[in-house]
C-alpha positions as CSV (number, residue, x, y, z in Angstrom):
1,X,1.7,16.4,-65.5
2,X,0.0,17.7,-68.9
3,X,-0.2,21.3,-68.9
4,X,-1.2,21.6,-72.6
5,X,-0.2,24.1,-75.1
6,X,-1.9,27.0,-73.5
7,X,-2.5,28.2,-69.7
8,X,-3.2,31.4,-68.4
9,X,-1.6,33.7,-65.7
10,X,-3.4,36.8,-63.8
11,X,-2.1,39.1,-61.0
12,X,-5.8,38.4,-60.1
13,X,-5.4,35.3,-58.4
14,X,-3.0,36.9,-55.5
15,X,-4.6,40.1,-55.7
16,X,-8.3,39.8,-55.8
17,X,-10.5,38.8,-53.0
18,X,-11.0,34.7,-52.3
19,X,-14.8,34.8,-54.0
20,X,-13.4,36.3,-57.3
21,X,-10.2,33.9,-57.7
22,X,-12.3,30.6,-56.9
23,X,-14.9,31.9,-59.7
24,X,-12.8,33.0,-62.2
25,X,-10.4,29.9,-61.7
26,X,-13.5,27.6,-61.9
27,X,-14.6,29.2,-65.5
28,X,-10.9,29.2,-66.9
29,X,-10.9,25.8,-65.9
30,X,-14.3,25.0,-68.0
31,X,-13.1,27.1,-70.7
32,X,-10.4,24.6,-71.0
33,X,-7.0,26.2,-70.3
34,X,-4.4,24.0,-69.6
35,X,-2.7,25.3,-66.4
36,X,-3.2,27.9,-64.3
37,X,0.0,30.3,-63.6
38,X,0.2,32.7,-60.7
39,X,2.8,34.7,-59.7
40,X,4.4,35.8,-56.1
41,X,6.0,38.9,-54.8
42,X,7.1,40.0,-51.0
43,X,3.7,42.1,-50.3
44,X,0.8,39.7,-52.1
45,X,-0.6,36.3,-51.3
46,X,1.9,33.8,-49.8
47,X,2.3,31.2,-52.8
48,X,1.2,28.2,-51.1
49,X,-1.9,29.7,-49.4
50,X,-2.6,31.1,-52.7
51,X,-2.0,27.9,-54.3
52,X,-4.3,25.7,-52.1
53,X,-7.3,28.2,-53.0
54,X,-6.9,27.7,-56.6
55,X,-6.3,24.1,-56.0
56,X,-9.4,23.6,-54.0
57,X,-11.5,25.6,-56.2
58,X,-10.8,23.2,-59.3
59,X,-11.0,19.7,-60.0
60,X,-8.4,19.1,-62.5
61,X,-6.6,21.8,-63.8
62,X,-2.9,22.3,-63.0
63,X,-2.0,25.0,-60.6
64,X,1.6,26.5,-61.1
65,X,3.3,29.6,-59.2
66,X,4.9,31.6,-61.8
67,X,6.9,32.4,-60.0
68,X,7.3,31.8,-56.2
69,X,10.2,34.0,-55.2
70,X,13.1,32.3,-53.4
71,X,13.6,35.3,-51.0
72,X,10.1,34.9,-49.8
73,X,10.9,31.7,-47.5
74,X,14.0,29.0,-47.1
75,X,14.5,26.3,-49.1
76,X,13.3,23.7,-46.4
77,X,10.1,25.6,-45.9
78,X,9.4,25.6,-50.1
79,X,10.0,22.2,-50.0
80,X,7.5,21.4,-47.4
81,X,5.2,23.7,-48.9
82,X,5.3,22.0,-52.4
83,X,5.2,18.3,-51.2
84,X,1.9,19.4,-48.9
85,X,0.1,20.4,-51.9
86,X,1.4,18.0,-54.3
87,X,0.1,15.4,-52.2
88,X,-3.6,16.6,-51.0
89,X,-3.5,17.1,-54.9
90,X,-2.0,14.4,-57.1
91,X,0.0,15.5,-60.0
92,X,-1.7,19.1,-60.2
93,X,0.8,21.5,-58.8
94,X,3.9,22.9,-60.6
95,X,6.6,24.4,-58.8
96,X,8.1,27.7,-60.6
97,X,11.2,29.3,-58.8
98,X,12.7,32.7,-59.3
99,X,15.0,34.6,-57.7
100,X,12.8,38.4,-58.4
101,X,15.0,41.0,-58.7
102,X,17.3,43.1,-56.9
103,X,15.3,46.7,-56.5
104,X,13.0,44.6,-55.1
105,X,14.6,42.4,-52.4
106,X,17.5,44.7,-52.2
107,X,15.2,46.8,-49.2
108,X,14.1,44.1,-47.6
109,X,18.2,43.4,-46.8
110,X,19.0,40.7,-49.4
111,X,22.4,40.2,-51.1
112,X,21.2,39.6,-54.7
113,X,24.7,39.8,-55.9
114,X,24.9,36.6,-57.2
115,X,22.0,35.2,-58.9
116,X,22.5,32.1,-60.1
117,X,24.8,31.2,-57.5
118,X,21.5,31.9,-55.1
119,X,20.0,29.3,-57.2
120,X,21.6,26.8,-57.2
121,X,22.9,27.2,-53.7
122,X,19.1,27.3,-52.8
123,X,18.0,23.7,-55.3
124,X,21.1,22.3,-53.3
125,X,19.3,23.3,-49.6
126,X,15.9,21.9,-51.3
127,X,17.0,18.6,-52.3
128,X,18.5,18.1,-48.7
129,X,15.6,18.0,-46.9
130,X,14.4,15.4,-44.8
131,X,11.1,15.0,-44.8
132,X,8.6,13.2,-42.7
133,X,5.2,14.4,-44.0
134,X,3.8,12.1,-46.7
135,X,5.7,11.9,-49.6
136,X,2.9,12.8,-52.9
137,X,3.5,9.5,-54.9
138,X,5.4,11.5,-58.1
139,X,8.2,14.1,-56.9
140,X,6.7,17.8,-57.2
141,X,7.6,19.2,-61.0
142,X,10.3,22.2,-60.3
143,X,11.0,24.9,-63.1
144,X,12.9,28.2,-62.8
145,X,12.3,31.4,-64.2
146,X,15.0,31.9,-66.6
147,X,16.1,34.8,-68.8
148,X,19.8,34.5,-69.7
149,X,22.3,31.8,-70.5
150,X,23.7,30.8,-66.8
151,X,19.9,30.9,-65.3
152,X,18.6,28.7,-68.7
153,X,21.7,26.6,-68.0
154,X,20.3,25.8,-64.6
155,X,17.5,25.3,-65.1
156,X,18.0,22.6,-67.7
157,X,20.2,20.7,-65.3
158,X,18.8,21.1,-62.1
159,X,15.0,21.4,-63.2
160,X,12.2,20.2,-65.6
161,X,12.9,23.4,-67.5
162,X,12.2,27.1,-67.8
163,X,9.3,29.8,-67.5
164,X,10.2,33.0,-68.9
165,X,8.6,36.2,-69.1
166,X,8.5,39.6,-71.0
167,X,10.4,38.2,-73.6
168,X,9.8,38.5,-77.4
169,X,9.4,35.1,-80.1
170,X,13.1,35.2,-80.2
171,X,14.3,35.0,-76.8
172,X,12.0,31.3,-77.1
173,X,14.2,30.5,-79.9
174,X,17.4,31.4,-77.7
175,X,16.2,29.8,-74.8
176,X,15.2,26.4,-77.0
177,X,18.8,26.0,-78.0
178,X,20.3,26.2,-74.7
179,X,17.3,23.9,-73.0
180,X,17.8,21.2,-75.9
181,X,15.3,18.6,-76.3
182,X,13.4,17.3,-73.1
183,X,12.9,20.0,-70.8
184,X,9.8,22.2,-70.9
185,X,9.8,25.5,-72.0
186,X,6.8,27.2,-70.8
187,X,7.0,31.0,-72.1
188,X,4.9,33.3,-70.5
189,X,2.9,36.1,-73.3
190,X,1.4,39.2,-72.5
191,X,-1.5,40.2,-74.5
192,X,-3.6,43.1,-75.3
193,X,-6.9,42.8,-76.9
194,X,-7.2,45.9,-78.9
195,X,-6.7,46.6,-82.5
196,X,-5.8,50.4,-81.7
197,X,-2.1,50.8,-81.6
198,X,-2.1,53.9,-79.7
199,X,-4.8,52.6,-77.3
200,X,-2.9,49.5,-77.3
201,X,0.7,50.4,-76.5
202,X,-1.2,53.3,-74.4
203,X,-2.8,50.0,-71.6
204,X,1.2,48.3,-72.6
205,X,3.0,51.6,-71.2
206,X,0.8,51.3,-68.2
207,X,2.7,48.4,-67.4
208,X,5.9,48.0,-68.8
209,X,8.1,50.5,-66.7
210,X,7.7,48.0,-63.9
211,X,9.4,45.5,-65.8
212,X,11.9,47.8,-67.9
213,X,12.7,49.0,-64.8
214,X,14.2,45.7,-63.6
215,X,18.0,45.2,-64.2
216,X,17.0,41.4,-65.1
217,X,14.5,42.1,-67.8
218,X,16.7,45.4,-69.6
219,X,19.7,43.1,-69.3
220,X,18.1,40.4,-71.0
221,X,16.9,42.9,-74.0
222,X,19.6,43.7,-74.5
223,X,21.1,40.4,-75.2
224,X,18.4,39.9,-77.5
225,X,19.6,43.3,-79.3
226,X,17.2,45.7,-78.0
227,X,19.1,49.0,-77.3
228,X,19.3,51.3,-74.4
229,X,17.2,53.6,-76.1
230,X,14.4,50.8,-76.7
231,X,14.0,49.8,-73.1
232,X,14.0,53.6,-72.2
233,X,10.8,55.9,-71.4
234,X,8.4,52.7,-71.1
235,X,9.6,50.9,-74.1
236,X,10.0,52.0,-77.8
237,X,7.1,51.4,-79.9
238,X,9.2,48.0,-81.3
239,X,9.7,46.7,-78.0
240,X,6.2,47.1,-76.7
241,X,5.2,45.2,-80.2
242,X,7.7,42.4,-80.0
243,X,6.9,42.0,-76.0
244,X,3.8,43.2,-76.0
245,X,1.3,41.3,-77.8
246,X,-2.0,43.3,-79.1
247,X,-4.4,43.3,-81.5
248,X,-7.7,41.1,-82.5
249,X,-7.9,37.7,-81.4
250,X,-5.8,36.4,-84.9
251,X,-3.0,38.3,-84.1
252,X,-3.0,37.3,-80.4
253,X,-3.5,33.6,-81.3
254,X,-0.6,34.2,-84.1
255,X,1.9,35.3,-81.4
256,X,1.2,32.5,-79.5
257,X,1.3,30.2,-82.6
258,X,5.0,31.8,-82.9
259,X,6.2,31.0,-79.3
260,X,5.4,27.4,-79.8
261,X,6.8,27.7,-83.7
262,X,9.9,28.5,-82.0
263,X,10.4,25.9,-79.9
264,X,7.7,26.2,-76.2
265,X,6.1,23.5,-75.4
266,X,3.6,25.5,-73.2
267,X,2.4,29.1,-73.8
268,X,1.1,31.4,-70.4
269,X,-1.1,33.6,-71.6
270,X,-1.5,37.0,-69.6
271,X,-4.2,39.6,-70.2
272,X,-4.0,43.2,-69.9
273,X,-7.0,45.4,-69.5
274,X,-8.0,48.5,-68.2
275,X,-10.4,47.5,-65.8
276,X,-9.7,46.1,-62.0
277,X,-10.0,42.7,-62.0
278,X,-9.8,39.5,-63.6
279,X,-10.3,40.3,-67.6
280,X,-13.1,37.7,-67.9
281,X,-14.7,38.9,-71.5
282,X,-11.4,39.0,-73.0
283,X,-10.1,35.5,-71.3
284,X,-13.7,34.1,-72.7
285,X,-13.2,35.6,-76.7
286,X,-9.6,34.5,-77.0
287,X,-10.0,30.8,-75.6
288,X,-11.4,29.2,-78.7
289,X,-8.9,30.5,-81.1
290,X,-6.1,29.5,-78.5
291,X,-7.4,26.4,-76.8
292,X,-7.3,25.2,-81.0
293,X,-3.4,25.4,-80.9
């Protein structure tokens, strides 16, 4: 599967009403992009239903889940779920796991005490499936979202790779050294399209205490070196620049340019904006400069 150099991810596509998604994943796709990322939580689109629209509203592009949360469904049912659309659509769909976090499965009565151990104990169920649909004729492409050591670990030898997110050009350096050569490293950027730092970090702040909020993601900056006082208060002003990419379309294509400089073999490409929606004007002005990567 050849996901290029560049894709793109929006909350959009399990958000947004059916109409919107097929148009706007129809466009991205004439624009070029090279994959189309979407993520999954416990109260959004289901991942393969959400999947299959994006699927059947293309021709060509590859549709990847980024990520579809292992807490969501058993391993047997993600199996079946990934060889269905792998095989109505040949060498097209991506399968990115992640085990979410733990304020967020924690209500729903999940033990998320052990992480990687979950992981693996899940690939494990998945692999010992049998299976009596039709098989698609190439095995579905598996990836996991990975932050630290143990999860990268796994994910180098159990899957094709790794899909990070929220993560500055040096966690892709990191995470290059422990993946080693052959496995994909598909980093996952977002980007703000303003050359206002205050308005800029202002749309950032509007959406990093989400993620700062997150044991996985504070954990992981601080490996990186980021203190407790940069993750606090939605994010020092370093952190939202290192994480948080904004600016003009030069410094948005640089940042990318740096991810794959450091070692990704595939850049996801998130937009924020301030308007509802998919962020079609800015998705349109940045795909020259990117797609030219």
């Amino acid at each position: 599967m050849d996901i290029g150099r560049v894709g793109i991810s929006q909350g959009g596509f399990v958000t947004e009403p059916a109409a919107a998604v097929r148009s706007a994943a129809r466009e991205l796709e004439e624009l070029g992009f090279g994959a189309l990322w979407y993520p999954e939580s416990l109260v959004a689109k289901e991942c393969f239903a959400a999947g299959a629209l994006l699927l059947s509203a293309t021709e060509k592009v590859p549709v990847a889940t980024g990520i579809a949360n292992v807490w969501a469904r058993d391993a047997m049912t993600m199996a079946c779920g990934a060889r269905t659309l792998e095989e109505a659509f040949p060498d097209r769909f991506l399968l990115g796991l992640g085990v979410s976090h733990a304020e967020q499965v924690g209500p729903h009565g999940f033990d998320y005490s052990k992480p990687v151990s979950t992981m693996r104990n899940y690939l494990d169920r998945m692999e010992s499936l049998e299976y009596i649909g039709p098989e698609p004729a190439q095995p579905v492409p598996l990836m996991l979202a990975a932050l630290r050591p143990k999860m990268l670990e796994l994910a180098r030898d159990r899957t094709k790779g790794a899909h990070p997110y929220f993560v500055p050009v040096e966690h892709t350096r990191r995470a290059r050294e422990i993946l080693g050569e052959g496995k994909v490293l598909a980093t996952k950027q977002t980007v703000v399209l303003e050359t206002d730092a205050g308005v800029a970090r202002g749309i950032a702040r509007s959406f990093t205490p989400f993620y700062l909020g997150k044991a996985n993601y504070s954990k992981a900056l601080n490996w990186l070196g980021y203190s407790e006082t940069d993750v606090a208060d939605g994010g020092s002003n370093r952190l939202i620049d290192d994480v948080i990419a904004w600016g003009d379309v030069a410094a948005i294509t640089s940042r990318v340019q740096a991810h794959l400089d450091a070692g990704a073999d595939h850049v996801c490409v998130h937009v924020l904006a301030d308007a509802a929606g998919f962020p079609m004007d800015e998705l349109r002005a940045l795909a020259p400069s990117l797609l030219a990567l």
